[in-house]
C-alpha positions in Angstrom: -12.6 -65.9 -0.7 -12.0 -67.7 -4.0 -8.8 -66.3 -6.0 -10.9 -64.9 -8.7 -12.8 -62.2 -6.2 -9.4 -61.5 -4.4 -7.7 -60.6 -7.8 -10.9 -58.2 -8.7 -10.8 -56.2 -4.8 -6.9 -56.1 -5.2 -7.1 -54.9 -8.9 -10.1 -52.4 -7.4 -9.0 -51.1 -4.3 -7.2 -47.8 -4.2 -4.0 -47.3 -2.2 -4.8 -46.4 1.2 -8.3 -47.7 1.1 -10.1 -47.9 4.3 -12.5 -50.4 3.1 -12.1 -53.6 6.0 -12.0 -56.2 3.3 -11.8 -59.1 6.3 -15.3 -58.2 7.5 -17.0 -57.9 3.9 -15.7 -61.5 3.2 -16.9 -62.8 6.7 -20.4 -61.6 5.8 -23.0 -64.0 5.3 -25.6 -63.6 2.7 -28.1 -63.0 5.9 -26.0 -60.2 6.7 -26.5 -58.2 3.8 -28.9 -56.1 3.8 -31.3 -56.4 0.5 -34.2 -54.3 1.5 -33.6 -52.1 -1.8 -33.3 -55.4 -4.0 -36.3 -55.6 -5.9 -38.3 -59.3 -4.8 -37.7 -62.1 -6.7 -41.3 -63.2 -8.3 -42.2 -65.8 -10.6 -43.2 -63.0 -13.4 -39.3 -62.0 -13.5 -37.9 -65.5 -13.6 -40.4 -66.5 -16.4 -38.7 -63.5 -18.5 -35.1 -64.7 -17.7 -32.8 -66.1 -20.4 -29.9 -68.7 -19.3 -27.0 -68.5 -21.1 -24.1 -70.7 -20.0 -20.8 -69.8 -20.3 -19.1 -71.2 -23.6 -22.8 -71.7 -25.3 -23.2 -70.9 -29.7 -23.1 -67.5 -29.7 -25.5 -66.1 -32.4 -23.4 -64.4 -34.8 -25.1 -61.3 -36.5 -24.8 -60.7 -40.6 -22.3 -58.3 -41.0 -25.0 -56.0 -42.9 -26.7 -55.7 -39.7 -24.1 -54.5 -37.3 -22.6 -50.6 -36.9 -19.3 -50.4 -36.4 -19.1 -47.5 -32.9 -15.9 -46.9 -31.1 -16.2 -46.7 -27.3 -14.3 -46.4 -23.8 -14.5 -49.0 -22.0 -13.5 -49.7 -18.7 -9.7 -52.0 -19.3 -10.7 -54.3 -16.9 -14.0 -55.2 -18.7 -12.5 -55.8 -21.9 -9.4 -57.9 -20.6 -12.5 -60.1 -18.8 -14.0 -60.2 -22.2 -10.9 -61.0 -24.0 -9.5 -63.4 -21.3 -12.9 -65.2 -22.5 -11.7 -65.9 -25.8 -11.1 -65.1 -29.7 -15.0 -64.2 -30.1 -15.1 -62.1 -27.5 -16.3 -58.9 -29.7 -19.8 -61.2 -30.2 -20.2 -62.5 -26.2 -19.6 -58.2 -25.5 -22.8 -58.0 -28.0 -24.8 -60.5 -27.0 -24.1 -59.1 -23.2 -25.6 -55.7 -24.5 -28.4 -57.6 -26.5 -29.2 -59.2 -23.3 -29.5 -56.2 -21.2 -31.1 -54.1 -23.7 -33.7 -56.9 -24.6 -34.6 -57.0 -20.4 -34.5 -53.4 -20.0 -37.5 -52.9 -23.3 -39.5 -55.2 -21.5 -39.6 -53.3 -18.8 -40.2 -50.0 -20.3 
């Protein structure tokens, strides 16, 4: 298990959790049971976007942005922060991204 996913299930799990963390790591990926995952088709991957990690972030005009205050989750904005200084614009482009996939859809 690579260092990064231990951190997250030790950060996550709750003291006295009965979860058997050994057996979820043994798991192979024809273990897991995906019969609720929607298929993979050629229409969906045509409408993904790739976006590396440290790629230009478009950077909106200040006119076109609302300032909102929300909770979030601490652990999702240390991972956004621990990202770097423009992490406010790779937290919008995130919800750009997901809100772009899920109009498509509609």
């Amino acid at each position: 298990m690579s260092k990064r996913i231990k951190s997250i299930l030790e950060t996550n799990s709750e003291p006295g959790s009965r979860t058997d963390w050994a057996r979820l790591d043994a798991l192979t990926d024809e273990d897991i049971d995906t019969s609720d995952s929607l298929p993979l088709s050629e229409a969906l991957l045509a409408k993904a976007k790739w976006l590396m990690p440290g790629e230009s972030l478009p950077r909106p005009a200040k006119s076109a942005t609302v300032k909102v205050e929300l909770n979030l989750d601490p652990q999702i904005l240390a991972w956004f922060q621990s990202q770097g200084q423009d992490y406010e614009r790779r937290m919008l482009a995130a919800l750009r991204l997901y809100a772009e996939a899920h109009q498509a859809a509609a």
